[in-house]
C-alpha positions in Angstrom: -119.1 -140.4 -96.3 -118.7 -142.5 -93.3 -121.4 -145.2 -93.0 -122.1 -146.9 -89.7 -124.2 -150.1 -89.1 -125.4 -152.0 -86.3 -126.3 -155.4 -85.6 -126.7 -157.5 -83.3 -129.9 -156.8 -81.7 -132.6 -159.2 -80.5 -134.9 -160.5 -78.0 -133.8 -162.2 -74.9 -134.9 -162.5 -71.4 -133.9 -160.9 -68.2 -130.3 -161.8 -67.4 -129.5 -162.6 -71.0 -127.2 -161.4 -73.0 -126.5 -159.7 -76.5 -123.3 -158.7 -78.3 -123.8 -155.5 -80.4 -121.7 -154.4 -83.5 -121.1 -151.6 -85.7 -119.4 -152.1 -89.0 -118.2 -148.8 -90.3 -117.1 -147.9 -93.8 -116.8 -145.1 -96.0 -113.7 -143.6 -95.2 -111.4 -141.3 -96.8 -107.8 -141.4 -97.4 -107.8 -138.6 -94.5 -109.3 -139.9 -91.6 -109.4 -144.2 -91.0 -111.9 -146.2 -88.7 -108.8 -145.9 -86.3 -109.0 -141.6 -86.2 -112.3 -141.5 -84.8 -113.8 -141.9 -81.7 -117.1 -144.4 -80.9 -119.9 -144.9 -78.6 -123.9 -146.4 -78.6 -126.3 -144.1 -77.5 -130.0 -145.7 -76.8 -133.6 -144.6 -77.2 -136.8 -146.4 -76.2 -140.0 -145.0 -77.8 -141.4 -141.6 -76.7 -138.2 -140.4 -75.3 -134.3 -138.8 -75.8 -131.3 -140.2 -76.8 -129.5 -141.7 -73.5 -125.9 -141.5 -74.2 -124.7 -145.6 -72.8 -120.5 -145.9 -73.6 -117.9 -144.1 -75.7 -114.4 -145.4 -76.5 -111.4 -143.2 -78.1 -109.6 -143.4 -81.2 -107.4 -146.1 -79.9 -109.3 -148.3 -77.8 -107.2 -147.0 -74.7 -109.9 -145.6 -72.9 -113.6 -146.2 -72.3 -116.6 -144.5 -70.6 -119.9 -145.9 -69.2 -123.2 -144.4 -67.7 -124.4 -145.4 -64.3 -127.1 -147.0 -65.7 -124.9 -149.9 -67.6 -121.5 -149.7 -65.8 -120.3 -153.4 -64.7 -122.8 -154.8 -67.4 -122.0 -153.5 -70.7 -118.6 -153.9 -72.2 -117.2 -151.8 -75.3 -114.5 -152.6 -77.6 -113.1 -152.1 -81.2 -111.2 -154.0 -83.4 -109.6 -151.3 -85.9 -108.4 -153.7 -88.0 -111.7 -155.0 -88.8 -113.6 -151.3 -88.5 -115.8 -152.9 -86.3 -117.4 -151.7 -83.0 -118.9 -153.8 -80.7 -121.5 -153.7 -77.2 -121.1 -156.7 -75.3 -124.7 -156.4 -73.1 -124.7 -159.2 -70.0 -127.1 -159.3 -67.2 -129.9 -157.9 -69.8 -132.5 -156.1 -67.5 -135.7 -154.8 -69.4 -134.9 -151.2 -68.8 -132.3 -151.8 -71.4 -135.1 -152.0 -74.2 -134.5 -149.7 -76.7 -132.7 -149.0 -80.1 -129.0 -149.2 -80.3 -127.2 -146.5 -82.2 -123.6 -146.1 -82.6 -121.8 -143.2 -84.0 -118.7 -142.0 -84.9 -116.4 -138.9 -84.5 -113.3 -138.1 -85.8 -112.7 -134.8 -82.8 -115.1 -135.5 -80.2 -114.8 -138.0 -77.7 -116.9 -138.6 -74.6 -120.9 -138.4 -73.5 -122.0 -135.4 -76.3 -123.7 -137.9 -78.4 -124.9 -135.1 -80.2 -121.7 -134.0 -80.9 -120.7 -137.0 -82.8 -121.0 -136.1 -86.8 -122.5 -140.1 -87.9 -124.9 -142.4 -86.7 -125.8 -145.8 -87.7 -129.7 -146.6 -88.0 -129.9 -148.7 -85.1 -130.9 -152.1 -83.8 -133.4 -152.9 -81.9 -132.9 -154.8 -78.4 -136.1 -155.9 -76.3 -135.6 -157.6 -73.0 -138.4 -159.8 -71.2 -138.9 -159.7 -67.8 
């Protein structure tokens, strides 16, 4: 079964940055890191999952909420099986737990539609 886990996570202050990633493993000879589709959804205590980027199979193509467009960056490196969140101008609004998770048909802002998640790191940001 596919395993997904994050790292990265910290505290920094306001403006500061972090660089997420998500080392993935598990595969079978069917599907490879490279067949599925990523993305880091977010959740601060008390509330929902808030869906935050998504990137396909290939890397080609990447989506972002509102809330982190122009401040959050994501990328893979397929050869490595590693995704990664690169977080700049932290604000503390981003506080939360980072999740990633990994489908091999879905790929977009369903988080709940993705069939793995990681357990998640946790980023805190000072004001």
């Amino acid at each position: 079964e596919v395993q997904l886990v994050e790292s990265g996570g910290g505290s920094v202050r306001s403006g500061g940055s972090l660089r997420l990633s998500c080392k993935a493993s598990g595969f079978t000879s069917l599907f490879a890191f490279s067949d599925y589709a990523m993305c880091w959804v977010r959740q601060v205590p008390g509330a929902g999952l808030e869906w935050v980027s998504a990137i396909n199979a290939g890397g080609s193509s990447a989506e972002y909420a509102d809330s982190v467009k122009g401040r959050f960056t994501i990328s893979r490196d397929n050869a490595k099986n590693t995704l990664y969140l690169q977080m700049n101008n932290l604000e503390p609004g981003d506080t939360a737990v980072y999740y990633c998770a990994a489908d091999v048909t879905h790929y977009g802002r369903r988080w709940d539609l993705y069939d793995y998640r990681g357990q998640g790191t946790q980023v805190t940001v000072a004001s």
